[in-house]
Legacy VTK file of the C-alpha trace (Angstrom):
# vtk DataFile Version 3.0
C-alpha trace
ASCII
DATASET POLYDATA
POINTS 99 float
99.737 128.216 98.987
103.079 127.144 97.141
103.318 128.564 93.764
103.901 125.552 91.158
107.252 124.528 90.146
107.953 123.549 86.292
110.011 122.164 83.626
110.051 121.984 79.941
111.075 118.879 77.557
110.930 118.046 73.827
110.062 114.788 72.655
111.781 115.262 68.647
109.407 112.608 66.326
107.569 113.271 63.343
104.861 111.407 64.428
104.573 114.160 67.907
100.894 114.767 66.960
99.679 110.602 67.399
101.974 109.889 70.811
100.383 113.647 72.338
96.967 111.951 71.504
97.607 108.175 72.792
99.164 109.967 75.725
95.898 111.592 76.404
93.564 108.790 75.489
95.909 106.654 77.840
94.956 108.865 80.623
91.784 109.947 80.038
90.204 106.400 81.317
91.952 107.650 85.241
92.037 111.889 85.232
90.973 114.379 83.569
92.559 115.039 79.738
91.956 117.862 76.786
92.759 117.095 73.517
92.795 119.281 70.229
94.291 119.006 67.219
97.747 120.711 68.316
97.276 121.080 72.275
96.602 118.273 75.039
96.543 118.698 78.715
96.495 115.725 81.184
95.612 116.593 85.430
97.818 114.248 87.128
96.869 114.505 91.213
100.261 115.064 91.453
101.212 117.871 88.589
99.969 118.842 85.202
101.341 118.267 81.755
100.525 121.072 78.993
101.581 118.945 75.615
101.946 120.911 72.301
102.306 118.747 69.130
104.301 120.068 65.648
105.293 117.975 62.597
108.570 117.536 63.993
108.824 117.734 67.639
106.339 117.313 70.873
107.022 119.682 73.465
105.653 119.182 77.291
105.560 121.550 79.650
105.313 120.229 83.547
103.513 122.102 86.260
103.639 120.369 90.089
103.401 121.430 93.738
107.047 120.071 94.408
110.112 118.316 93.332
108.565 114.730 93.612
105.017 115.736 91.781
107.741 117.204 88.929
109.831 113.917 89.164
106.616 111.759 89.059
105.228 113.988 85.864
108.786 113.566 84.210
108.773 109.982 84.999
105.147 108.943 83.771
105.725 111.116 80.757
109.092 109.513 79.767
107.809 105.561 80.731
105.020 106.099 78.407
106.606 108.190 75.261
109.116 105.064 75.522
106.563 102.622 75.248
104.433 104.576 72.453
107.439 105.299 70.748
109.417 101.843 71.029
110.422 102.367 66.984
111.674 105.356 66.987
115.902 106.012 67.718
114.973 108.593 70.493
112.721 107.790 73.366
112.715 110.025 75.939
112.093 113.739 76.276
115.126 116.148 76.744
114.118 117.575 79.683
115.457 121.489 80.041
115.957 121.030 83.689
117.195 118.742 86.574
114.453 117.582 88.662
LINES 1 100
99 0 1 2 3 4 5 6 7 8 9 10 11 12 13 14 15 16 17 18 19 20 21 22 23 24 25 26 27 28 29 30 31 32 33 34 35 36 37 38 39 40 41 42 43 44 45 46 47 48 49 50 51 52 53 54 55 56 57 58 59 60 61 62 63 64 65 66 67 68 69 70 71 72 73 74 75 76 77 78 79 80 81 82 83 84 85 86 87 88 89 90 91 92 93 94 95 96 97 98
């Protein structure tokens, strides 16, 4: 078995801690999701996002079997921090890597 690929991303937004907790609401209704106050962690079939919220920033970190689970993650992340966050001057993560 393939060891897990990642990457890491910040989402900067004072309001980290509510989009970390619509993101796993959103997704607990289709897999499995863990929410506490400061911590969420949503099983994609095809990678998992660890989410960690501050009062300034919400970081994600991506685990996946391959480039296209890690693309997918990325990509389902960013659609729906864009959405959540349509007020805000930012929307997407800054990912630290090129998937």
């Amino acid at each position: 078995m393939q060891d897990p690929i990642h990457d890491a991303g910040t989402f900067e937004s004072a309001n980290a801690r509510q989009y970390m907790k619509q993101l796993c609401k959103h997704f607990a209704h289709k897999v499995e999701t863990r929410l506490t106050d400061d911590t969420g962690e949503i099983d994609f079939p095809f990678g998992k996002a660890h989410l960690e919220a501050t009062d300034a920033r919400l970081d994600v970190r991506l685990a996946a079997p391959d480039e296209d689970g890690l693309l997918k993650a990325r990509q389902v992340i960013d659609n729906h921090l864009c959405r959540f966050a349509f007020r805000e001057e930012v929307k997407t993560v800054t990912w630290q890597s090129a998937a």
